[in-house]
NUPA-718232 format. One record per residue (C-alpha): residue number from 1; residue in three letters; x negated, y negated, z. Coordinates in nm, 3 decimals, decimal comma, always signed. Layout:
// NUPA-718232
<atom i="NUM" aa="ALA" east="X" north="Y" up="Z"/>
...
//
This chain:
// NUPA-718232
<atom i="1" aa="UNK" east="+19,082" north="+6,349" up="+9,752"/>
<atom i="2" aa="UNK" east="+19,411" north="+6,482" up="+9,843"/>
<atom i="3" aa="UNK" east="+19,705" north="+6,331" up="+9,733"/>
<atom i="4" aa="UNK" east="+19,978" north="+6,245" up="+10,018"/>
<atom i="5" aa="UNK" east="+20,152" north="+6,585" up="+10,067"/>
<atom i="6" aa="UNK" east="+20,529" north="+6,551" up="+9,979"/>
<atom i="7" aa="UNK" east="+20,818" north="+6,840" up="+9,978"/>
<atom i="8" aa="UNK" east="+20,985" north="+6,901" up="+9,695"/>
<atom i="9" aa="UNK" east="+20,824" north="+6,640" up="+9,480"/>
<atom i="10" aa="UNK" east="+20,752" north="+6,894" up="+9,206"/>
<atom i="11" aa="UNK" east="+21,047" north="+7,121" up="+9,245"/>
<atom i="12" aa="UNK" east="+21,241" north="+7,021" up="+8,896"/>
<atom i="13" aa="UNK" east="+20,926" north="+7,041" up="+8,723"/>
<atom i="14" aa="UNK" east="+20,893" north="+7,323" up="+8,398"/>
<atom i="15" aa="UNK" east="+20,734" north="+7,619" up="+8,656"/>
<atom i="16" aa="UNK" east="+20,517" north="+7,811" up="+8,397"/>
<atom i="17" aa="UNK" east="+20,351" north="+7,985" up="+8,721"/>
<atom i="18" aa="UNK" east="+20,160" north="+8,312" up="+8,705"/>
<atom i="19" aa="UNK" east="+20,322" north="+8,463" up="+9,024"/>
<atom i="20" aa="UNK" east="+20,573" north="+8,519" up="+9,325"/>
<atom i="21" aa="UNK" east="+20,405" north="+8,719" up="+9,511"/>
<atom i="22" aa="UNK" east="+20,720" north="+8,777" up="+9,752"/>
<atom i="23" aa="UNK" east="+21,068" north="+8,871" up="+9,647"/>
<atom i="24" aa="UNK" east="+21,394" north="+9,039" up="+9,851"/>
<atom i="25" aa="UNK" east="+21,591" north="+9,259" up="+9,642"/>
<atom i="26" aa="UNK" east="+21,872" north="+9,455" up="+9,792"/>
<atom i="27" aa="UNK" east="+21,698" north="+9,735" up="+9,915"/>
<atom i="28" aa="UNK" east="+21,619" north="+9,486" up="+10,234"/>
<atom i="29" aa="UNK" east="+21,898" north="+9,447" up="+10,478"/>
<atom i="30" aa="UNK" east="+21,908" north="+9,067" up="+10,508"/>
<atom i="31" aa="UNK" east="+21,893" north="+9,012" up="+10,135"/>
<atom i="32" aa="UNK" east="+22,151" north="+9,074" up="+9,824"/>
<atom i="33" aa="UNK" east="+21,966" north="+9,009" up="+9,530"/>
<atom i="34" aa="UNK" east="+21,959" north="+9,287" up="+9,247"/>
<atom i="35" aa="UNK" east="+21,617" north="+9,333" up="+9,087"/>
<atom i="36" aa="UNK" east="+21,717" north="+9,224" up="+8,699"/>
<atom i="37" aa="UNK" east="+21,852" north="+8,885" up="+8,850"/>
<atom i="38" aa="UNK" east="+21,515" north="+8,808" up="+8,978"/>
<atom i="39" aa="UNK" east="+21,400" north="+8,888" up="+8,657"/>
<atom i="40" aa="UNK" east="+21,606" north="+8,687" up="+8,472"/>
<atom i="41" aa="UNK" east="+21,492" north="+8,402" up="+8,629"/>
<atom i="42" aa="UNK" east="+21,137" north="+8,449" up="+8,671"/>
<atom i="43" aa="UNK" east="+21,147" north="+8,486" up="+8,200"/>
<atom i="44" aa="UNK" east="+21,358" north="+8,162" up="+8,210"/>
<atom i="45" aa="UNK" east="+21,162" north="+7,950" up="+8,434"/>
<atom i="46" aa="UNK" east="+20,842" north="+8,087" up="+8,341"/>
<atom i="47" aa="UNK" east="+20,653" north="+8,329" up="+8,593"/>
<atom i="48" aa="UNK" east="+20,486" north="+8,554" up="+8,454"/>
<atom i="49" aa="UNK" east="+20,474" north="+8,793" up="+8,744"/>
<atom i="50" aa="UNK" east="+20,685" north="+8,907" up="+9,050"/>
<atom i="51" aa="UNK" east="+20,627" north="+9,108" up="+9,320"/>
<atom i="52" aa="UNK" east="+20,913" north="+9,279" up="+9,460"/>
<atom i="53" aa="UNK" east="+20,840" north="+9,334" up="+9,858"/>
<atom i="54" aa="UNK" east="+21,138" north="+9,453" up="+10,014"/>
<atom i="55" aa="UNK" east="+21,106" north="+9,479" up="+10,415"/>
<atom i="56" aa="UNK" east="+20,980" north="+9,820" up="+10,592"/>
<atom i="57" aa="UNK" east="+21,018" north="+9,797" up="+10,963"/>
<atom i="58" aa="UNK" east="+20,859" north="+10,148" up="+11,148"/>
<atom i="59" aa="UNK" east="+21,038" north="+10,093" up="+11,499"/>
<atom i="60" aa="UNK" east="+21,362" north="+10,262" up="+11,547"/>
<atom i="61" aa="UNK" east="+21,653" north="+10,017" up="+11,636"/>
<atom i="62" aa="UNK" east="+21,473" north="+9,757" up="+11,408"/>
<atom i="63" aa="UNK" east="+21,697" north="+9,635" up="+11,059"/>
<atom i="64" aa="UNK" east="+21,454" north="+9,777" up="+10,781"/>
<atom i="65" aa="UNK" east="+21,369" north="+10,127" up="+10,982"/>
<atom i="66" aa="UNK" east="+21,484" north="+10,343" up="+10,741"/>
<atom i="67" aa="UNK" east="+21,647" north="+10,159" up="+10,551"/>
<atom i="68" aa="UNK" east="+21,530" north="+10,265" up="+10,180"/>
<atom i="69" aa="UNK" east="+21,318" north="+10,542" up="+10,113"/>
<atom i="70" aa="UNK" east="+21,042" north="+10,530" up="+9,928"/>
<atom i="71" aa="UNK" east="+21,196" north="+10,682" up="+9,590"/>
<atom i="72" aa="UNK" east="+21,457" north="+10,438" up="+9,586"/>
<atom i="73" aa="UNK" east="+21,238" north="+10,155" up="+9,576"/>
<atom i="74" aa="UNK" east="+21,007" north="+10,331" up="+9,338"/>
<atom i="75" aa="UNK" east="+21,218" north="+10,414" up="+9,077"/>
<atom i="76" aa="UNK" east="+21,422" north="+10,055" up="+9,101"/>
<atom i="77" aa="UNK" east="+21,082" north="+9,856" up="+9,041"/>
<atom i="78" aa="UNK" east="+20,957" north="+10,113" up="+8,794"/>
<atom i="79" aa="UNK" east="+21,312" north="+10,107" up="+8,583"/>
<atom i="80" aa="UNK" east="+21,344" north="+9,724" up="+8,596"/>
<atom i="81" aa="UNK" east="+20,980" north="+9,694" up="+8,511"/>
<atom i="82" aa="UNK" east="+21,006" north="+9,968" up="+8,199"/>
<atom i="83" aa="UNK" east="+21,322" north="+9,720" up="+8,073"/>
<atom i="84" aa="UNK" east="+21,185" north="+9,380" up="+8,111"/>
<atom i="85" aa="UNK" east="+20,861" north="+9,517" up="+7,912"/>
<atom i="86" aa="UNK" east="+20,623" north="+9,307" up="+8,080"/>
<atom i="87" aa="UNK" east="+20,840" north="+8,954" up="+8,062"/>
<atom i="88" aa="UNK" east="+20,810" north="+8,938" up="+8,358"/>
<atom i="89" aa="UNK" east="+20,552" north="+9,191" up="+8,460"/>
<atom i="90" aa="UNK" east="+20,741" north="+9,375" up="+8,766"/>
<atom i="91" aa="UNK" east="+20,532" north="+9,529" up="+9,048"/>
<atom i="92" aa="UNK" east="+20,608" north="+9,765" up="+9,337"/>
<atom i="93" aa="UNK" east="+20,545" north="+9,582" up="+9,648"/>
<atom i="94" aa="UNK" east="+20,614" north="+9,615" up="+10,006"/>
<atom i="95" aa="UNK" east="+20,649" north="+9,348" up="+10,335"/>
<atom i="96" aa="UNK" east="+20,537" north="+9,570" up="+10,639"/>
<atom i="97" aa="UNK" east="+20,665" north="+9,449" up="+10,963"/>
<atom i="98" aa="UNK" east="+20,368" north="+9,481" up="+11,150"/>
<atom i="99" aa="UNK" east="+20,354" north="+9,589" up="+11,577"/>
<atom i="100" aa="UNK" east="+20,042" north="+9,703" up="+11,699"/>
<atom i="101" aa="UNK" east="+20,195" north="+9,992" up="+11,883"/>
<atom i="102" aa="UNK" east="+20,284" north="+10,181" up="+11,553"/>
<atom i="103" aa="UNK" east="+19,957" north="+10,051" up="+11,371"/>
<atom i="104" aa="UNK" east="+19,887" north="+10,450" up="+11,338"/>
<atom i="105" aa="UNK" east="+20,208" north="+10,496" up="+11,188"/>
<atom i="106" aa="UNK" east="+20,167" north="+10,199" up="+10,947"/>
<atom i="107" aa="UNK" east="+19,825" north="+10,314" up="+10,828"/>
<atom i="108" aa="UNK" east="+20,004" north="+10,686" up="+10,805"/>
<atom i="109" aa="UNK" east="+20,252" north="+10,558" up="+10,597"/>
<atom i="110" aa="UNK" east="+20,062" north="+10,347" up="+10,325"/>
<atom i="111" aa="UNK" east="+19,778" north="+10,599" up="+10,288"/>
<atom i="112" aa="UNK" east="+20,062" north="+10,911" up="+10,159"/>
<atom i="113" aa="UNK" east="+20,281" north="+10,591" up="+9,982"/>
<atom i="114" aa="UNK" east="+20,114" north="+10,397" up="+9,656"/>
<atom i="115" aa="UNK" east="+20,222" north="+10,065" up="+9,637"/>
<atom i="116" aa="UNK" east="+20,101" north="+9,817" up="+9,407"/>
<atom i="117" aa="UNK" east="+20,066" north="+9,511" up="+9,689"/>
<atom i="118" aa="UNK" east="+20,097" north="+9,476" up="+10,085"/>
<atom i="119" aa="UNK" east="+20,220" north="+9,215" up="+10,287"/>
<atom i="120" aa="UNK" east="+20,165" north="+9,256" up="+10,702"/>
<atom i="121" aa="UNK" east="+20,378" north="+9,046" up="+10,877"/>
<atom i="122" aa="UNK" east="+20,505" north="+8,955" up="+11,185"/>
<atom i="123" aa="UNK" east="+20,897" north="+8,931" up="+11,255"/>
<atom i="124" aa="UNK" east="+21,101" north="+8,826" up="+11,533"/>
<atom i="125" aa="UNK" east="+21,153" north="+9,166" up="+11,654"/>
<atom i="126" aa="UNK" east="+21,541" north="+9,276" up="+11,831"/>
<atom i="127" aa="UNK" east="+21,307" north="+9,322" up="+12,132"/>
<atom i="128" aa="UNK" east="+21,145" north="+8,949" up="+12,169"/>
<atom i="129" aa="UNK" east="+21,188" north="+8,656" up="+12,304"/>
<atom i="130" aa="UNK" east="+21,303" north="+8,490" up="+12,003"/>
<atom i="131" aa="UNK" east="+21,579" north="+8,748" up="+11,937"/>
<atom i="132" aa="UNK" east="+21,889" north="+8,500" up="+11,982"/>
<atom i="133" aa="UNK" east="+21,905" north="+8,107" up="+12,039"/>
<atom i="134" aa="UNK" east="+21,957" north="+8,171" up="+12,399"/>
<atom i="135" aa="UNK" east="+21,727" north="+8,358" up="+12,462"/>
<atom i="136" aa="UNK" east="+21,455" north="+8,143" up="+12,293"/>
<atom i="137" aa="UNK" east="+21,598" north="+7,864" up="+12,477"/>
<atom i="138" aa="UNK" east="+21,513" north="+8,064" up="+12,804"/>
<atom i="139" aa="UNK" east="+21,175" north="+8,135" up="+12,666"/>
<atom i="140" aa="UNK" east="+21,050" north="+7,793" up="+12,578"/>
<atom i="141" aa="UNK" east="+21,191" north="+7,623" up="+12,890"/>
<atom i="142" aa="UNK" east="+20,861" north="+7,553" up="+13,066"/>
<atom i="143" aa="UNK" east="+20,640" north="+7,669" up="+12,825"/>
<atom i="144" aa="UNK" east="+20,460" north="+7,436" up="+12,600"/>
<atom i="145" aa="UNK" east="+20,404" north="+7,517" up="+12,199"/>
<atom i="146" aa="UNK" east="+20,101" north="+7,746" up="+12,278"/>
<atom i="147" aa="UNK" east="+20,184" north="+7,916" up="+12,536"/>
<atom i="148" aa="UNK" east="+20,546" north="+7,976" up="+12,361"/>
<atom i="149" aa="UNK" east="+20,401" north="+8,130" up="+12,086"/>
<atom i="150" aa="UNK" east="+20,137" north="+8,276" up="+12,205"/>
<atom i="151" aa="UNK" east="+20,225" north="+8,625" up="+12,138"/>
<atom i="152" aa="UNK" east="+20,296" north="+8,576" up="+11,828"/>
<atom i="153" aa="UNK" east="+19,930" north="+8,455" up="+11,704"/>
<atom i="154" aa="UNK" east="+19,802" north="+8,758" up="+11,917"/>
<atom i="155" aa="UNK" east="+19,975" north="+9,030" up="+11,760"/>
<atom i="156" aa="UNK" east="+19,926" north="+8,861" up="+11,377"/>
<atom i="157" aa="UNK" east="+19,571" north="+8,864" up="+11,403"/>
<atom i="158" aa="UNK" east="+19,557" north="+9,224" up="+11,508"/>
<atom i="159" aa="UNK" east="+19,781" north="+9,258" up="+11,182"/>
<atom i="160" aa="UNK" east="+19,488" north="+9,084" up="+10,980"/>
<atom i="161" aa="UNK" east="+19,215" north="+9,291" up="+11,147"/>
<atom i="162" aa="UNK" east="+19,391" north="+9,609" up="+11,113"/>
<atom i="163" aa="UNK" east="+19,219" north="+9,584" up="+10,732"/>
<atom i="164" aa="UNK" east="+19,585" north="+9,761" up="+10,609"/>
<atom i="165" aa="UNK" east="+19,705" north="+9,473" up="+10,423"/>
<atom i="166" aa="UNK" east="+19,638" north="+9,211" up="+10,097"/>
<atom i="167" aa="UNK" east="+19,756" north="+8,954" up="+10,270"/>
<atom i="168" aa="UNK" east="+19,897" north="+8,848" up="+10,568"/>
<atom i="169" aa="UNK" east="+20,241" north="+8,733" up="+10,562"/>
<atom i="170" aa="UNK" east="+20,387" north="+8,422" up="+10,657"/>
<atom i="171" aa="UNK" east="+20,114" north="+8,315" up="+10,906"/>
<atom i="172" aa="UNK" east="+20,279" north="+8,063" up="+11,122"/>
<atom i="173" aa="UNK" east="+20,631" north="+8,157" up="+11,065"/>
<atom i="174" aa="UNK" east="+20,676" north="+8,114" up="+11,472"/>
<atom i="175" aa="UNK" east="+20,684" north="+7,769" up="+11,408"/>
<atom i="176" aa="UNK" east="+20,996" north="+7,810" up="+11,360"/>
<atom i="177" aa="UNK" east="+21,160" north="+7,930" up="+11,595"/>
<atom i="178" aa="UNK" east="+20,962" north="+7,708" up="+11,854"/>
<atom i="179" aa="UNK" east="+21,076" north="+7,398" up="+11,669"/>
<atom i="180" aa="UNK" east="+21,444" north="+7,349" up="+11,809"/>
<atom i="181" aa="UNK" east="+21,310" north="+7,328" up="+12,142"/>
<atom i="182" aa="UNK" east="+20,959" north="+7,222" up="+12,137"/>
<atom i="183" aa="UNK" east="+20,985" north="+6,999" up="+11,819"/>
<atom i="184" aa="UNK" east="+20,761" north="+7,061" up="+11,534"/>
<atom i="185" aa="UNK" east="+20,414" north="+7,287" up="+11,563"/>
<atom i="186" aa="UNK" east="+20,148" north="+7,083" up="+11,468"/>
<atom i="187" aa="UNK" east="+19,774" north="+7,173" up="+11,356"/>
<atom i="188" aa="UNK" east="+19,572" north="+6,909" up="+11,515"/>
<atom i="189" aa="UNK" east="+19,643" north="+7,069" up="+11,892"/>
<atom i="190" aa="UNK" east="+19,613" north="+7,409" up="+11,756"/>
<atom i="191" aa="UNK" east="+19,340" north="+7,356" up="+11,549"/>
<atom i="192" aa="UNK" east="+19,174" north="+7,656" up="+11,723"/>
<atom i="193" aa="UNK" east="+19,413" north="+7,892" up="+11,734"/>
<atom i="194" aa="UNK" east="+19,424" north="+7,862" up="+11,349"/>
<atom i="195" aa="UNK" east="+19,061" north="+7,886" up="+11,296"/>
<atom i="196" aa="UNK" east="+19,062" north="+8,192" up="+11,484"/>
<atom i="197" aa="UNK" east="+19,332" north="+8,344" up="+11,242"/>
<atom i="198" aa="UNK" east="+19,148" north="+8,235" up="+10,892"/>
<atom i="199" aa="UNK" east="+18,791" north="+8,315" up="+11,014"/>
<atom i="200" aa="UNK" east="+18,967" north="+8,715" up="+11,071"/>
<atom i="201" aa="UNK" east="+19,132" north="+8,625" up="+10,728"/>
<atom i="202" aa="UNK" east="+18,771" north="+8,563" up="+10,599"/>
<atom i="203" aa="UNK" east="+18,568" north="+8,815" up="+10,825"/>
<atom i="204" aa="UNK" east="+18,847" north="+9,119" up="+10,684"/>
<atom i="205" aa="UNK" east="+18,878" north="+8,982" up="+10,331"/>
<atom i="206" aa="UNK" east="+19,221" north="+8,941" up="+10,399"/>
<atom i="207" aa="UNK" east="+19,368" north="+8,715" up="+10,086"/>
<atom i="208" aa="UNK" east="+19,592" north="+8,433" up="+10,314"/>
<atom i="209" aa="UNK" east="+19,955" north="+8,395" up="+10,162"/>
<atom i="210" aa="UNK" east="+20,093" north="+7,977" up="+10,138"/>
<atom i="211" aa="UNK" east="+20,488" north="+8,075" up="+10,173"/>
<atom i="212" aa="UNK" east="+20,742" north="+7,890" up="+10,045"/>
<atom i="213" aa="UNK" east="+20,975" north="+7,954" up="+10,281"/>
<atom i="214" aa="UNK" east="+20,927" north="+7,722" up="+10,526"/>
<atom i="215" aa="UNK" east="+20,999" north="+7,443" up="+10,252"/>
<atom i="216" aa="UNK" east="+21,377" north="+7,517" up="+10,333"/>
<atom i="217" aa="UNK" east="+21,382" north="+7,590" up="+10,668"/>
<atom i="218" aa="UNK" east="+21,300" north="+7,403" up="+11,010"/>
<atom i="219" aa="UNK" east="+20,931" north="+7,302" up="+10,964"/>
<atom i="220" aa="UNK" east="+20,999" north="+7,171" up="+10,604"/>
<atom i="221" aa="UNK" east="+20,664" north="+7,229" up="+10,513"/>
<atom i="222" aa="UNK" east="+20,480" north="+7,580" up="+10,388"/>
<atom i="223" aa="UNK" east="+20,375" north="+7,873" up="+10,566"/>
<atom i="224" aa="UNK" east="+20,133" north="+7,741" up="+10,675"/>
<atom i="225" aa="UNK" east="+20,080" north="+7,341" up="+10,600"/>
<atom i="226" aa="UNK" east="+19,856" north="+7,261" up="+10,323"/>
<atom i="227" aa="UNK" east="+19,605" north="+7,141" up="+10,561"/>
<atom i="228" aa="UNK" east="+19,557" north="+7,484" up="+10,695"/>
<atom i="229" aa="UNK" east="+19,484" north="+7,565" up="+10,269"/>
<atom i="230" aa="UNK" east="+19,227" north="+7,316" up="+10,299"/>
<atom i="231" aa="UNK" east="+19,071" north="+7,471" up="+10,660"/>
<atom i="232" aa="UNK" east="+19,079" north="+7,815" up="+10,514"/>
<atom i="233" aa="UNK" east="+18,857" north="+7,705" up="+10,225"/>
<atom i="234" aa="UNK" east="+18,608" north="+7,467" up="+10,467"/>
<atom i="235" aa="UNK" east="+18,580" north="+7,776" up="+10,608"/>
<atom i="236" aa="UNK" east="+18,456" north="+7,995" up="+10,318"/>
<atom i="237" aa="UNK" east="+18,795" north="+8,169" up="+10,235"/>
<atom i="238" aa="UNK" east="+18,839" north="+8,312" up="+9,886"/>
<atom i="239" aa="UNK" east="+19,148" north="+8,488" up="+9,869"/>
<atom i="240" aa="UNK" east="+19,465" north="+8,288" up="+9,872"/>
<atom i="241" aa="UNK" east="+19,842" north="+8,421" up="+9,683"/>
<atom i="242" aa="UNK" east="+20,166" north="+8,244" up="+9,668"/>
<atom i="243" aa="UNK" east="+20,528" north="+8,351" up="+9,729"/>
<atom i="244" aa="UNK" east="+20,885" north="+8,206" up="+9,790"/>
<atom i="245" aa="UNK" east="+20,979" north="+8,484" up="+10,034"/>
<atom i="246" aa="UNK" east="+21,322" north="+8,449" up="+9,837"/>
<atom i="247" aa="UNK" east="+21,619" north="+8,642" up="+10,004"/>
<atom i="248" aa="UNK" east="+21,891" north="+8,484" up="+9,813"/>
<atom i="249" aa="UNK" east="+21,917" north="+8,423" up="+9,438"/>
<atom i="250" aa="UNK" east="+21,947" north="+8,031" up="+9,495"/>
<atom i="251" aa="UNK" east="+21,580" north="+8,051" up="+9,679"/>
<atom i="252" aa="UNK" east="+21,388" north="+8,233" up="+9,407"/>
<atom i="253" aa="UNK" east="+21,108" north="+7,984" up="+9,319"/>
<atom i="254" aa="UNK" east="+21,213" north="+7,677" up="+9,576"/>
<atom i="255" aa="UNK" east="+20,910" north="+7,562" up="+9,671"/>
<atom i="256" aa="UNK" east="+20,653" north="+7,737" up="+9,457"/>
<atom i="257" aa="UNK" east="+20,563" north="+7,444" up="+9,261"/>
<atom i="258" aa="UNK" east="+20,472" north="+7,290" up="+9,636"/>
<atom i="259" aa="UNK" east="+20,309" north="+7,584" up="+9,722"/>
<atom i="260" aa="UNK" east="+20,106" north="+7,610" up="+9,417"/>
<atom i="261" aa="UNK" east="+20,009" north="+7,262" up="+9,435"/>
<atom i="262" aa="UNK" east="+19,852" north="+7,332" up="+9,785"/>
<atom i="263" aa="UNK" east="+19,681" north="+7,558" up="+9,681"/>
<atom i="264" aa="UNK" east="+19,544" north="+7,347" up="+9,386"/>
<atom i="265" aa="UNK" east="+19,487" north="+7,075" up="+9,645"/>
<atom i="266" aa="UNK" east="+19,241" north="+7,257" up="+9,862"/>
<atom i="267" aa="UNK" east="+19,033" north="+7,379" up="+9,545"/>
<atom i="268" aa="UNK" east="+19,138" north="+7,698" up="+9,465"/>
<atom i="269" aa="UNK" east="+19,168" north="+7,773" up="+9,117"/>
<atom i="270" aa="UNK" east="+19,277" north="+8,122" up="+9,124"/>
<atom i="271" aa="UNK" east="+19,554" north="+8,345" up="+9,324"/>
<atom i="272" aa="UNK" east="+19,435" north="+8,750" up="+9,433"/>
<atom i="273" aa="UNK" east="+19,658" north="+8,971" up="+9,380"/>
<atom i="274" aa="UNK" east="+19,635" north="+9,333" up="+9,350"/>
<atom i="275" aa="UNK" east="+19,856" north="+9,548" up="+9,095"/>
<atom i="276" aa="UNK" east="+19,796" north="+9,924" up="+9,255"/>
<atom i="277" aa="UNK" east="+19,527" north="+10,147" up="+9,348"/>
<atom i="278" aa="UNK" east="+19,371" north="+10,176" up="+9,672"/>
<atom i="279" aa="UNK" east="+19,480" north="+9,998" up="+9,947"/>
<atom i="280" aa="UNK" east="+19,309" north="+9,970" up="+10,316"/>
<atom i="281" aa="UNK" east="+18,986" north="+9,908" up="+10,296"/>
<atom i="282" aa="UNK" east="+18,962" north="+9,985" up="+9,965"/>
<atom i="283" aa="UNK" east="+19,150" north="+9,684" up="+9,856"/>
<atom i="284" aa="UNK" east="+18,901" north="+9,497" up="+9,733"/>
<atom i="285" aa="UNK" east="+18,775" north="+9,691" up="+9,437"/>
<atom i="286" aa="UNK" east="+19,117" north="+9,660" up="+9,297"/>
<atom i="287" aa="UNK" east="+19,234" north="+9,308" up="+9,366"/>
<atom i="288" aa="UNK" east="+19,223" north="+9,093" up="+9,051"/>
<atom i="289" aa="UNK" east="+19,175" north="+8,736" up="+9,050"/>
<atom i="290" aa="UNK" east="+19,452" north="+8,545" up="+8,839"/>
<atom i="291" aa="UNK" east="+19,344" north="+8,244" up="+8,713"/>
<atom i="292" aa="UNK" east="+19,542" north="+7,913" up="+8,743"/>
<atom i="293" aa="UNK" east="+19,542" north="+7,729" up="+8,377"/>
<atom i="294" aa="UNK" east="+19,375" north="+7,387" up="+8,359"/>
<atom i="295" aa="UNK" east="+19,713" north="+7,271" up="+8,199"/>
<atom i="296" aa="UNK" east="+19,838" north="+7,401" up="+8,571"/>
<atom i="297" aa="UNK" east="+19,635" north="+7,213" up="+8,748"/>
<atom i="298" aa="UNK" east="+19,652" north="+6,917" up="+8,557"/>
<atom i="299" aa="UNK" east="+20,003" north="+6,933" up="+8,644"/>
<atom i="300" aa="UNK" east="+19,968" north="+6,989" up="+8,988"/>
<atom i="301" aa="UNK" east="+19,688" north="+6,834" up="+9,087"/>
<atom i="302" aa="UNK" east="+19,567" north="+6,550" up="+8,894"/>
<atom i="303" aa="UNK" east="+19,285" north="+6,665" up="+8,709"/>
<atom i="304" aa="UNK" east="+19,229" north="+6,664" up="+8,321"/>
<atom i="305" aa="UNK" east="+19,336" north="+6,982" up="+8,148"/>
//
């Protein structure tokens, strides 16, 4: 049975977590965070493993659109990884803003560039209706939840069937922009518009990320709500990874306990993650399945080591 789902109830705990899966350095232009700082963290607190996914965006006028080449983050992942020796284990990975018009140039673009681990996304573009409070104001006047963010659900689950990614970020990050003017995004009414996101999840493989992020913003809750964790398994998912989505050195690891323990909650007792080789639809033979102690989820969940 699940226990009552409370924020931050396990965010002073001792982490001792195998993974963040989703970490801002520098090289993305709404973050300031230098790679070893990040590190420094993750050995003190305990995670074993970070992934370092710095944004990508592949529409010109857009904040990441060439914003760091692929060298540059290359050789600052490899270097940091090559001093930390492995405490934590650093790996090279990448947050694609995802559009379905440049789907051929995303797909381009990751088969000629190795990265260790992809995250699809999809951002509040410069372009949308959720560019500036007023116009998102203008947009939700009249509209209810669904039909506001309607878009938004379309264009992710072309991102999941696209097969390009690990994992899909973020899945109902919409939420919140909605929230200020709709109030809060809840599952019951869109049950179906969620199914019809984790069955692609399960249909493509696709591993579905529980971000931390939302933990400090608006919803106050992950990305998405532990009782979408729970649908996803119900409805035969496998694949599920954790991240803070940290942009700031003050946000690295709020909320992963939370996460973690959703995750716990809905029965999985593993994370996917992959550390290089093929990507696409190759992903799969080189995803590895990291295992979540019994002294973890003892801690998290309840049950006996």
């Amino acid at each position: 049975m699940r226990i009552p789902y409370a924020p931050g109830t396990l965010r002073a705990m001792p982490l001792a977590l195998p993974l963040d899966a989703h970490l801002h350095t520098d090289l993305s232009p709404d973050a300031a965070v230098p790679i070893d700082a990040y590190a420094a963290l993750a050995r003190d607190r305990g995670i074993a493993e970070i992934a370092i996914t710095d944004h990508i965006d592949f529409v010109t006028g857009e904040p990441a659109c060439g914003y760091a080449d692929y060298d540059r983050r290359l050789r600052m992942v490899r270097d940091a990884a090559e001093r930390w020796a492995g405490e934590p284990a650093i790996r090279l990975g990448l947050e694609v803003t995802y559009e379905q018009a440049v789907e051929g140039e995303i797909a381009e673009y990751l088969r000629d560039h190795a990265y260790d681990y992809v995250i699809g996304s999809v951002h509040m573009s410069r372009r949308g209706p959720f560019r500036d409070e007023e116009a998102a104001a203008a947009w939700c006047a009249g509209r209810t939840p669904r039909e506001a963010t309607g878009f938004y659900f379309d264009e992710v689950e072309q991102a999941i069937r696209s097969g390009l990614f690990d994992t899909i970020g973020h899945l109902d990050f919409v939420k919140r922009y909605v929230q200020p003017y709709l109030g809060p995004f809840a599952y019951e009414p869109h049950a179906d518009i969620y199914d019809r996101l984790l069955r692609a999840l399960v249909e493509t493989g696709t591993a579905l990320e529980v971000n931390a992020s939302g933990l400090r913003q608006a919803p106050g809750e992950p990305y998405p709500a532990p009782v979408v964790v729970d649908r996803f398994r119900e409805l035969g998912g496998r694949h599920v990874v954790a991240g803070s989505d940290a942009h700031r050195i003050e946000q690295f690891a709020f909320g992963l306990p939370d996460v973690y323990r959703a995750i716990g909650e809905a029965g999985f007792r593993e994370v996917t993650f992959r550390r290089g080789g093929r990507g696409g639809a190759g992903r799969s033979a080189d995803r590895v399945a990291i295992e979540l102690s019994r002294e973890l989820v003892a801690d998290l969940v309840g049950e006996e080591a």
